[in-house]
CHARMM-style PDB file with segment names, atoms N, HN, CA, C and O in Angstrom:
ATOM      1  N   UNK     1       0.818  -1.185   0.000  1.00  0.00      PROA
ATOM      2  CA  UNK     1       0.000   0.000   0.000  1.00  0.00      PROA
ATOM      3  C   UNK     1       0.869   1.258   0.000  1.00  0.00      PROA
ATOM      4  O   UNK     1       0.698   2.220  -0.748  1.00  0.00      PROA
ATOM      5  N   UNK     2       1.750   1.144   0.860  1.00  0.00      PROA
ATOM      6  HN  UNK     2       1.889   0.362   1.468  1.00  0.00      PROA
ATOM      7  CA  UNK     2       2.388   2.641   1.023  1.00  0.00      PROA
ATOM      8  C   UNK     2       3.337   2.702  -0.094  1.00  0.00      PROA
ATOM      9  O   UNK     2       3.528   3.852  -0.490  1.00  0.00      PROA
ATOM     10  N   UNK     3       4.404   1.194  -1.110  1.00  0.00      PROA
ATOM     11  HN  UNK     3       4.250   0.259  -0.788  1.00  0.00      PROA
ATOM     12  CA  UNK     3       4.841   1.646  -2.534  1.00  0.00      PROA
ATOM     13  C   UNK     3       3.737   2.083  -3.492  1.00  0.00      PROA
ATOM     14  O   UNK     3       4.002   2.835  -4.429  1.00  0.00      PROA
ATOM     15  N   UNK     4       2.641   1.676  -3.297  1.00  0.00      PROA
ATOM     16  HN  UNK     4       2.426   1.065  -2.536  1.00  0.00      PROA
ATOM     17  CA  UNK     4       2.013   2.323  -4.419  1.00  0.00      PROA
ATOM     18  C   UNK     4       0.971   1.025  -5.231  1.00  0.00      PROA
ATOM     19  O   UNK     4       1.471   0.132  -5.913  1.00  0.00      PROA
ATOM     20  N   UNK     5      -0.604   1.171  -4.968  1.00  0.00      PROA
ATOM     21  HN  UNK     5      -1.010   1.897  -4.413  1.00  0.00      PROA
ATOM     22  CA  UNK     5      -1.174   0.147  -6.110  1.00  0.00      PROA
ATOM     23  C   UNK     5      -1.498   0.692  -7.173  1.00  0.00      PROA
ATOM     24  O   UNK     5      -1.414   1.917  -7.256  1.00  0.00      PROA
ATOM     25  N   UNK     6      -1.976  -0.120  -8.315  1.00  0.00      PROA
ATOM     26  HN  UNK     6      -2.045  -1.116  -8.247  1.00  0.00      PROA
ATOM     27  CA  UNK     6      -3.191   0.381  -9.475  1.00  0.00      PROA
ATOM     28  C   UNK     6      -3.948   1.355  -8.993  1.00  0.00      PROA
ATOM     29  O   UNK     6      -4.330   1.461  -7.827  1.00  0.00      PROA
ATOM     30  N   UNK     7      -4.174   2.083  -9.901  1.00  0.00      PROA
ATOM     31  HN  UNK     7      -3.864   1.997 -10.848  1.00  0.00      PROA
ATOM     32  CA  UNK     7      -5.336   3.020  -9.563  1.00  0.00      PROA
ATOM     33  C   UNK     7      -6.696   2.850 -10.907  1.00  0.00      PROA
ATOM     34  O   UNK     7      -6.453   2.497 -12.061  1.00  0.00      PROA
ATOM     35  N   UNK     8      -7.710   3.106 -10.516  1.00  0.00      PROA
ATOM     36  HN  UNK     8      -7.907   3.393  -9.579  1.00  0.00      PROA
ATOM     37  CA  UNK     8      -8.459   3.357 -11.501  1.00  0.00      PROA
ATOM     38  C   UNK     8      -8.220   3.719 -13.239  1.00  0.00      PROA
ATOM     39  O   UNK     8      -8.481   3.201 -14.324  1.00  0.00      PROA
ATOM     40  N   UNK     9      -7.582   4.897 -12.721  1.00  0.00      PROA
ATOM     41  HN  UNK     9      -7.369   5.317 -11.839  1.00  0.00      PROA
ATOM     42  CA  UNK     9      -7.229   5.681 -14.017  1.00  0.00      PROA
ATOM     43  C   UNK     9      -5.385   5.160 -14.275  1.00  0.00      PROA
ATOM     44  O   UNK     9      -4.516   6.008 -14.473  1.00  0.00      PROA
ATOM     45  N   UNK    10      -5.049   3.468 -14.210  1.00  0.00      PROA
ATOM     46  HN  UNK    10      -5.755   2.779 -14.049  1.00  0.00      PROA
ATOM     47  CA  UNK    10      -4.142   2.845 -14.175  1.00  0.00      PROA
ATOM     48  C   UNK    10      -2.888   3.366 -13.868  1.00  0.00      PROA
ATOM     49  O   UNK    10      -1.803   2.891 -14.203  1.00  0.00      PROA
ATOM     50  N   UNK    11      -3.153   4.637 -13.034  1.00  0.00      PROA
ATOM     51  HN  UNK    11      -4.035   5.022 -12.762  1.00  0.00      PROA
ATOM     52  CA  UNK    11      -1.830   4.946 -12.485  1.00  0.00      PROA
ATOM     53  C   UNK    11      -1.431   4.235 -10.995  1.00  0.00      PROA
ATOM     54  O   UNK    11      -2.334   3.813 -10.273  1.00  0.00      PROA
ATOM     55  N   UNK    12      -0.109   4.142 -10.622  1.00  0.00      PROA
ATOM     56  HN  UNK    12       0.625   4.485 -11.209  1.00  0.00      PROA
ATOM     57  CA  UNK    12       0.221   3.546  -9.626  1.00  0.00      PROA
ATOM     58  C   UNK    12       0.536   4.779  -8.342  1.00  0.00      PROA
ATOM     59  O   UNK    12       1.518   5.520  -8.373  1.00  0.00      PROA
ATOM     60  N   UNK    13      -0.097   4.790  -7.684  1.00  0.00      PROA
ATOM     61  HN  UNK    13      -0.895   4.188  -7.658  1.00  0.00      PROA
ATOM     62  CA  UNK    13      -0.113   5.820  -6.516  1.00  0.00      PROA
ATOM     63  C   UNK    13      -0.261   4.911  -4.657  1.00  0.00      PROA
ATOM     64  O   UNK    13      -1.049   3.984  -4.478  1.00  0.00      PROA
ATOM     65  N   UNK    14       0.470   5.345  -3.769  1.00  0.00      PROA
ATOM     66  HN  UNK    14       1.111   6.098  -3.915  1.00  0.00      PROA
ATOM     67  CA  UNK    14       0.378   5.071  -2.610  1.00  0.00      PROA
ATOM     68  C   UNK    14      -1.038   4.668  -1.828  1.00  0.00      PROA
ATOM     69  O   UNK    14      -1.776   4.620  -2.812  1.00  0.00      PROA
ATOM     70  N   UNK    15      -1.624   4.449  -1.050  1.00  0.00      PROA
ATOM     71  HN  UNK    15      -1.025   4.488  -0.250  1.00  0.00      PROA
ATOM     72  CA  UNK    15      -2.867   4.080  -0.725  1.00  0.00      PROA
ATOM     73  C   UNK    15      -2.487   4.796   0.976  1.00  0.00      PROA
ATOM     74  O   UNK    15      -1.381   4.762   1.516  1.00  0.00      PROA
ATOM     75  N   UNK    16      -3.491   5.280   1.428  1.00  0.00      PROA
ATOM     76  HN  UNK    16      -4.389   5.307   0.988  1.00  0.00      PROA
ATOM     77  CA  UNK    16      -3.941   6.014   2.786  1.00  0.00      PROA
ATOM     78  C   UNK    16      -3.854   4.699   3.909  1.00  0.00      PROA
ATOM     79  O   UNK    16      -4.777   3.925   3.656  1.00  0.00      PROA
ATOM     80  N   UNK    17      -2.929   4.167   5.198  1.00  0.00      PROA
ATOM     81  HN  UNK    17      -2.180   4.796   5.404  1.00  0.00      PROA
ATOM     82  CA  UNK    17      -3.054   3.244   5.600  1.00  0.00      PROA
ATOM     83  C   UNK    17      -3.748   4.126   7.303  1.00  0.00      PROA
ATOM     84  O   UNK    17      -3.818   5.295   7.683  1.00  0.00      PROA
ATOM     85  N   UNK    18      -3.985   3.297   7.666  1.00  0.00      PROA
ATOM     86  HN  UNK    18      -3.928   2.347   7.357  1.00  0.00      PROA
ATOM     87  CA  UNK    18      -4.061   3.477   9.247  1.00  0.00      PROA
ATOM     88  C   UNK    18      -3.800   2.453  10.087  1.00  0.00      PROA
ATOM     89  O   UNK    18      -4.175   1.329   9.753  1.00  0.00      PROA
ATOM     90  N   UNK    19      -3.095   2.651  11.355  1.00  0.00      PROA
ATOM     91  HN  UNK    19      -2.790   3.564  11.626  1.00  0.00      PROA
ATOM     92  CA  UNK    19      -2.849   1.613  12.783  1.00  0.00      PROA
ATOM     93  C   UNK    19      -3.972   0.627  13.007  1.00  0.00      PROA
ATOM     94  O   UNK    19      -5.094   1.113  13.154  1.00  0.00      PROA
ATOM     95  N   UNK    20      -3.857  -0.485  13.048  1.00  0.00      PROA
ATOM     96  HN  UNK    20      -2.946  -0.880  12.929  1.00  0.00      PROA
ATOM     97  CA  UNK    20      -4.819  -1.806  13.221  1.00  0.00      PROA
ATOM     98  C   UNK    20      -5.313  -1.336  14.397  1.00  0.00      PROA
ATOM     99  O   UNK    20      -6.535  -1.194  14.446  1.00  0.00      PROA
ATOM    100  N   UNK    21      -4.586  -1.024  15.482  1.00  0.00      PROA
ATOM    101  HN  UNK    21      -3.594  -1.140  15.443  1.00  0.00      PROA
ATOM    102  CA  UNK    21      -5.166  -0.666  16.891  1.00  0.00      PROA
ATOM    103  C   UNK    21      -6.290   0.042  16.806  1.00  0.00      PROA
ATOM    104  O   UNK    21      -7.186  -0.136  17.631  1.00  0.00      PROA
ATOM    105  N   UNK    22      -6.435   1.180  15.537  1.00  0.00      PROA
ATOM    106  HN  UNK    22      -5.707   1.324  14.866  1.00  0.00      PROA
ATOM    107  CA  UNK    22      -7.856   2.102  15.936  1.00  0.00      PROA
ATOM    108  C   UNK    22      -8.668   0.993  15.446  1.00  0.00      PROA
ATOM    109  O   UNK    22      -9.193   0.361  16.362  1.00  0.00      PROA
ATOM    110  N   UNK    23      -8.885   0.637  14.456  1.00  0.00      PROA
ATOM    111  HN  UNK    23      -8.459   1.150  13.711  1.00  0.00      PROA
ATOM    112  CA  UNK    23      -9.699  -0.422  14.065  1.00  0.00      PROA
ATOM    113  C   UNK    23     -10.190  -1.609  15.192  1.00  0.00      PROA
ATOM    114  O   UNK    23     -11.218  -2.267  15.029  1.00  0.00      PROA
ATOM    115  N   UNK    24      -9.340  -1.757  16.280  1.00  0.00      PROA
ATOM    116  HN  UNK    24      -8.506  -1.223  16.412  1.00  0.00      PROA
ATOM    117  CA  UNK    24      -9.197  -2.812  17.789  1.00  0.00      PROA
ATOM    118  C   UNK    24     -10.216  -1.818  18.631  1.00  0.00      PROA
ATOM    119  O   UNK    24     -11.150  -2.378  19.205  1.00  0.00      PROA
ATOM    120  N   UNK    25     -10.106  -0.460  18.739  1.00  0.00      PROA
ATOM    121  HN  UNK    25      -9.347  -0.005  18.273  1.00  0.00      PROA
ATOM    122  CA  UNK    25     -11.044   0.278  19.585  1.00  0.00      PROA
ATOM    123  C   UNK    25     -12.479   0.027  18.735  1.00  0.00      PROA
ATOM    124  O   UNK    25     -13.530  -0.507  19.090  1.00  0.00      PROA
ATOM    125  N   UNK    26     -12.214   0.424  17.912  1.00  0.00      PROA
ATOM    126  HN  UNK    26     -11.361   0.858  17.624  1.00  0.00      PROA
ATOM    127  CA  UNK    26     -13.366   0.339  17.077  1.00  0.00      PROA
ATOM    128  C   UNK    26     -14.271  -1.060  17.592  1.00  0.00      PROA
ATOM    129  O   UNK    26     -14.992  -0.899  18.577  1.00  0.00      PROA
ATOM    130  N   UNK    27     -14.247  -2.019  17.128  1.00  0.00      PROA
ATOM    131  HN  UNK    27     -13.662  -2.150  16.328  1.00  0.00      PROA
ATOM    132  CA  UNK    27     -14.268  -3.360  17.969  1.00  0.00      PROA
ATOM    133  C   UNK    27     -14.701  -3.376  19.329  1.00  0.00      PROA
ATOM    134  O   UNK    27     -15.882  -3.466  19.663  1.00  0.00      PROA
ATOM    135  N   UNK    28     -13.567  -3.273  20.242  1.00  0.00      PROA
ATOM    136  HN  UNK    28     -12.607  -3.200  19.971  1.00  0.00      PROA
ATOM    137  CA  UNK    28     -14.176  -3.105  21.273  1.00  0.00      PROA
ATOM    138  C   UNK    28     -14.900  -2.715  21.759  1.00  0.00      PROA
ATOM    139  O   UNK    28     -15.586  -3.256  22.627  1.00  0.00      PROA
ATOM    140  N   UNK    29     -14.982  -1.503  21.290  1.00  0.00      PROA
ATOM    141  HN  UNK    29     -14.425  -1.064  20.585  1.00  0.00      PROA
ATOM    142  CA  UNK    29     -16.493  -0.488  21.553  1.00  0.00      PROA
ATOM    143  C   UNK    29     -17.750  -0.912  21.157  1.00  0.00      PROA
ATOM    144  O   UNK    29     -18.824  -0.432  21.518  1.00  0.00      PROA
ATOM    145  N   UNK    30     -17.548  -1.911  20.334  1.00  0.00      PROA
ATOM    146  HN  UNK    30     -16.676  -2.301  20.041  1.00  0.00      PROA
ATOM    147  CA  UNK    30     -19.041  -2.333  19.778  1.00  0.00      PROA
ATOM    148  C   UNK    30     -19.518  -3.336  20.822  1.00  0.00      PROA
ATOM    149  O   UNK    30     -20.651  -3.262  21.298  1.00  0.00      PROA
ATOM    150  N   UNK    31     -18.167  -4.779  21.362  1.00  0.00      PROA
ATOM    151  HN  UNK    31     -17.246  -4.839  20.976  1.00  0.00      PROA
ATOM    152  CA  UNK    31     -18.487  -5.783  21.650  1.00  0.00      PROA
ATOM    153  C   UNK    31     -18.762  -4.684  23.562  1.00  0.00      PROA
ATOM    154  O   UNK    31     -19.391  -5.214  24.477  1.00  0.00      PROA
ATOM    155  N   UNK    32     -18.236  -3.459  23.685  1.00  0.00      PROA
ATOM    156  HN  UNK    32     -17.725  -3.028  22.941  1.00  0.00      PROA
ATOM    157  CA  UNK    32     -18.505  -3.107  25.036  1.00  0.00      PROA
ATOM    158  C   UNK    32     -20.089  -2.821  25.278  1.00  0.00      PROA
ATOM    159  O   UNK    32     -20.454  -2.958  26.446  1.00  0.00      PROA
ATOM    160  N   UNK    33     -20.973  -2.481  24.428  1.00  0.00      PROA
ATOM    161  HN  UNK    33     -20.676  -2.370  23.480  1.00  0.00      PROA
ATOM    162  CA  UNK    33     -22.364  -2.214  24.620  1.00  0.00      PROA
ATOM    163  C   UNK    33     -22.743  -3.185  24.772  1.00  0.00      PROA
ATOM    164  O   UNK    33     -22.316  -4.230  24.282  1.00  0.00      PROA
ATOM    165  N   UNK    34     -24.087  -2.957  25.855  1.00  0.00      PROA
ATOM    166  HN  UNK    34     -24.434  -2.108  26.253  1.00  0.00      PROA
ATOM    167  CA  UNK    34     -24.710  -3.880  26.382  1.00  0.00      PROA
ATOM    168  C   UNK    34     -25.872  -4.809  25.137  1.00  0.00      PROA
ATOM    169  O   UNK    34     -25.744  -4.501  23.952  1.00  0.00      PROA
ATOM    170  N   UNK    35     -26.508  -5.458  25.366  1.00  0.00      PROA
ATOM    171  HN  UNK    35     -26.613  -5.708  26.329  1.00  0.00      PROA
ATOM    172  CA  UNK    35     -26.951  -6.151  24.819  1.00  0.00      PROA
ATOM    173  C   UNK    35     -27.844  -5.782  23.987  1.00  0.00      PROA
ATOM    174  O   UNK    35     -27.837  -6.217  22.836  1.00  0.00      PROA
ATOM    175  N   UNK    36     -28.845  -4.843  24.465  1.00  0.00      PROA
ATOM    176  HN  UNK    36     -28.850  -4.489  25.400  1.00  0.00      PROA
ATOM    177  CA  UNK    36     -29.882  -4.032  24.158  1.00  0.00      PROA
ATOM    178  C   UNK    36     -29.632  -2.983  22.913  1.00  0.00      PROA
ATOM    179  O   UNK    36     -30.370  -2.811  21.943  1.00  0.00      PROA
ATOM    180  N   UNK    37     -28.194  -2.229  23.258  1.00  0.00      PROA
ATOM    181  HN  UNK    37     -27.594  -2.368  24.046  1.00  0.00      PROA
ATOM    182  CA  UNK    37     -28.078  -1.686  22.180  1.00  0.00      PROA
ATOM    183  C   UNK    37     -27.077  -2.001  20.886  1.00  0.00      PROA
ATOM    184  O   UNK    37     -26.043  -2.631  21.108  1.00  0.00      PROA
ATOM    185  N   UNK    38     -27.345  -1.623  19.725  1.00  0.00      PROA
ATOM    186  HN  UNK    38     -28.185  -1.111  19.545  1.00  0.00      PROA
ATOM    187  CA  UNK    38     -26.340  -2.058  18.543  1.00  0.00      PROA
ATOM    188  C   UNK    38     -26.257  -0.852  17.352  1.00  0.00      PROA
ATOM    189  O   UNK    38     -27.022   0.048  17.007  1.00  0.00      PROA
ATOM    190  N   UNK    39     -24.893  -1.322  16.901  1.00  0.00      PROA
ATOM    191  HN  UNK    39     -24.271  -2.053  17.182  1.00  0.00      PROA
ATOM    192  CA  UNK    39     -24.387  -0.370  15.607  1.00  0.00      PROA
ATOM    193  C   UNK    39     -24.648  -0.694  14.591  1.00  0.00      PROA
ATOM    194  O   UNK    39     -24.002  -1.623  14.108  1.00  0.00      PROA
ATOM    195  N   UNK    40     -25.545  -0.167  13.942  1.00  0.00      PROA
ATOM    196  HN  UNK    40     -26.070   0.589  14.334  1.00  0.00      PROA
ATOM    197  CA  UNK    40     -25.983  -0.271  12.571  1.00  0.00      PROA
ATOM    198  C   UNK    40     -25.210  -0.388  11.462  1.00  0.00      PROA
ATOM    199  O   UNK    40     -25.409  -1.087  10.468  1.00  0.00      PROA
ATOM    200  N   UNK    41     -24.036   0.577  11.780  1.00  0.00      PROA
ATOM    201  HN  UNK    41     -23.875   1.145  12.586  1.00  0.00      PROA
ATOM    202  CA  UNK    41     -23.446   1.043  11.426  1.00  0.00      PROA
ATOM    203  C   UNK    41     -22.326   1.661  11.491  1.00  0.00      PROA
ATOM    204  O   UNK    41     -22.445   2.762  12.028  1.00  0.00      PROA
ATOM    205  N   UNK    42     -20.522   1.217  10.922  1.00  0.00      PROA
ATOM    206  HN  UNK    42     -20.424   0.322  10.486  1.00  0.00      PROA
ATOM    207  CA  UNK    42     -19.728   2.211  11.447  1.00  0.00      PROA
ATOM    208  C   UNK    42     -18.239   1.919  10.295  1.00  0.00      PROA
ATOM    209  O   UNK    42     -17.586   0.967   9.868  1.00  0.00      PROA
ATOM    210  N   UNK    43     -18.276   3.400  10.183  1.00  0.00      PROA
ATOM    211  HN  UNK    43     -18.807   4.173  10.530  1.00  0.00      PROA
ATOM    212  CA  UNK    43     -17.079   3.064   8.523  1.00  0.00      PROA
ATOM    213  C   UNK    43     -15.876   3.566   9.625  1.00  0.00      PROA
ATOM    214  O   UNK    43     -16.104   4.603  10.249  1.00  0.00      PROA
ATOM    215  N   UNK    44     -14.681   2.886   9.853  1.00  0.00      PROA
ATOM    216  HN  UNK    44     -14.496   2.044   9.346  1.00  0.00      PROA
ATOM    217  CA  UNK    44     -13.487   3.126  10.274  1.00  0.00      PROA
ATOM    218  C   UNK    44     -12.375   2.971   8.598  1.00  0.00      PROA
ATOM    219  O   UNK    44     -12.006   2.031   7.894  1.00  0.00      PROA
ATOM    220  N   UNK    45     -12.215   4.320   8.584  1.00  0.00      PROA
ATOM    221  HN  UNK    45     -12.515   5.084   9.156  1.00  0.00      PROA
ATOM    222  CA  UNK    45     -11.121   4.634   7.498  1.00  0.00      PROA
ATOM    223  C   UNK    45      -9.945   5.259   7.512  1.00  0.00      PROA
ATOM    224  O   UNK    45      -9.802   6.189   8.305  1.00  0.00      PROA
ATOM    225  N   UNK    46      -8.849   4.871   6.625  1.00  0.00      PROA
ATOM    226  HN  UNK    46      -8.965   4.116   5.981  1.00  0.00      PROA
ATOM    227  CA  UNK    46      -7.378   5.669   7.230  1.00  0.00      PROA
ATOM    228  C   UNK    46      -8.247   7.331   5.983  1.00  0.00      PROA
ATOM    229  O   UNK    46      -8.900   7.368   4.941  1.00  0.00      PROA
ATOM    230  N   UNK    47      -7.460   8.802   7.373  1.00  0.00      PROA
ATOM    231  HN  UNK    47      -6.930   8.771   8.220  1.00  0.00      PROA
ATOM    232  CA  UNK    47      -8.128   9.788   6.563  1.00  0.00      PROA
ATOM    233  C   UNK    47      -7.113   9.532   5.386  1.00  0.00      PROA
ATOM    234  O   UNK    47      -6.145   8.785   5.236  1.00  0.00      PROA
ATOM    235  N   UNK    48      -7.744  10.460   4.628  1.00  0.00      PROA
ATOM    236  HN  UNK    48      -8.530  11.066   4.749  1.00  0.00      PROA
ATOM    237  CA  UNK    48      -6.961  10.882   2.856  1.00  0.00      PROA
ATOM    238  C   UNK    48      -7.703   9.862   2.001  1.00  0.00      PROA
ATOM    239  O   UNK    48      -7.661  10.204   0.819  1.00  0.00      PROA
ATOM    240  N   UNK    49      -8.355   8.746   2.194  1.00  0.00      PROA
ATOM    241  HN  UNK    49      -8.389   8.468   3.154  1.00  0.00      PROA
ATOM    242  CA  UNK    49      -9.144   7.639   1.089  1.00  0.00      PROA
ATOM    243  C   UNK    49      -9.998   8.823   0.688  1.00  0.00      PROA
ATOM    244  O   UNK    49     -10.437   9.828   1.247  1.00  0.00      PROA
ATOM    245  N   UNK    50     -10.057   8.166  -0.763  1.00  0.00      PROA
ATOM    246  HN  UNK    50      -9.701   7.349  -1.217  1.00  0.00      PROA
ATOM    247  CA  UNK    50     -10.561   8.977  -1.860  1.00  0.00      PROA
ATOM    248  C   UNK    50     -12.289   9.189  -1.660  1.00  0.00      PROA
ATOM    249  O   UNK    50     -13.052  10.154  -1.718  1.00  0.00      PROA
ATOM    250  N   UNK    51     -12.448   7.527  -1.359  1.00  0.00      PROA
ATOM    251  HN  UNK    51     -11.828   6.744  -1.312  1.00  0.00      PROA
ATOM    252  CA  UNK    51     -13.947   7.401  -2.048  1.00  0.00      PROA
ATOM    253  C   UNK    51     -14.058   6.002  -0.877  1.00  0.00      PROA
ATOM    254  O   UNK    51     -13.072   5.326  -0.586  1.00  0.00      PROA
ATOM    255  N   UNK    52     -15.549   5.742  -0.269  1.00  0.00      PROA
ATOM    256  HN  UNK    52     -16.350   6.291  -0.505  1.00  0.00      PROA
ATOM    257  CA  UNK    52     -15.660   4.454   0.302  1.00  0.00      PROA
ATOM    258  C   UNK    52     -16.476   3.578  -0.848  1.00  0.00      PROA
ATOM    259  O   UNK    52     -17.115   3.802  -1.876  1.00  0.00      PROA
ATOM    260  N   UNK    53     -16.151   2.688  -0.219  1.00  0.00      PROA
ATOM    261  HN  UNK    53     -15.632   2.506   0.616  1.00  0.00      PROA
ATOM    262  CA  UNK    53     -16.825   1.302  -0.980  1.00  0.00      PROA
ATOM    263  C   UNK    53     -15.941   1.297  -2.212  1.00  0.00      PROA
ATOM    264  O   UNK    53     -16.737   1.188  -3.145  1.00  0.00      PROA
ATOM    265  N   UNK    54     -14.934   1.347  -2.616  1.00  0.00      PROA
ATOM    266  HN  UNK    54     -14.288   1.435  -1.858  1.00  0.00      PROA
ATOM    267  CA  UNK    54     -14.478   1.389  -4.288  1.00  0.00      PROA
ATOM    268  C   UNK    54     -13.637  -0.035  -4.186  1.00  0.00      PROA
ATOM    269  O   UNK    54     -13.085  -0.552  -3.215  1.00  0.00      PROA
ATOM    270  N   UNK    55     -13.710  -0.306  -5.043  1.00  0.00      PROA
ATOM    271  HN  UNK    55     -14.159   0.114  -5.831  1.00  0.00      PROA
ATOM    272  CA  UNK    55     -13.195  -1.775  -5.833  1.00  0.00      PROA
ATOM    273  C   UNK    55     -14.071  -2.933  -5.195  1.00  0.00      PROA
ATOM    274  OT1 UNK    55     -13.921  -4.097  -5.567  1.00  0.00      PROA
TER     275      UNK     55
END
């Protein structure tokens, strides 16, 4: 990721990474709510990504 993948427009450019650990809070925080309540929903992304959902 950080030399560089395909891109769309077939150029080869770096990709936006982030620490596994936030992604581990992320997690935890879900499995920490009680039973009753739940996440519908939750996009954890490294910032600078272009676009979600692509490829």
């Amino acid at each position: 990721m950080h030399e560089g993948v395909p891109q769309a427009d077939g150029a080869i450019r770096p990709e936006p990474t982030m620490d596994v650990a936030d992604v581990g809070r992320a997690v935890a925080y879900m499995a920490s709510l009680p039973a009753d309540a739940n996440v519908l929903t939750m996009t954890v992304m490294a910032n600078g990504m272009p676009f979600i959902g692509r490829g």
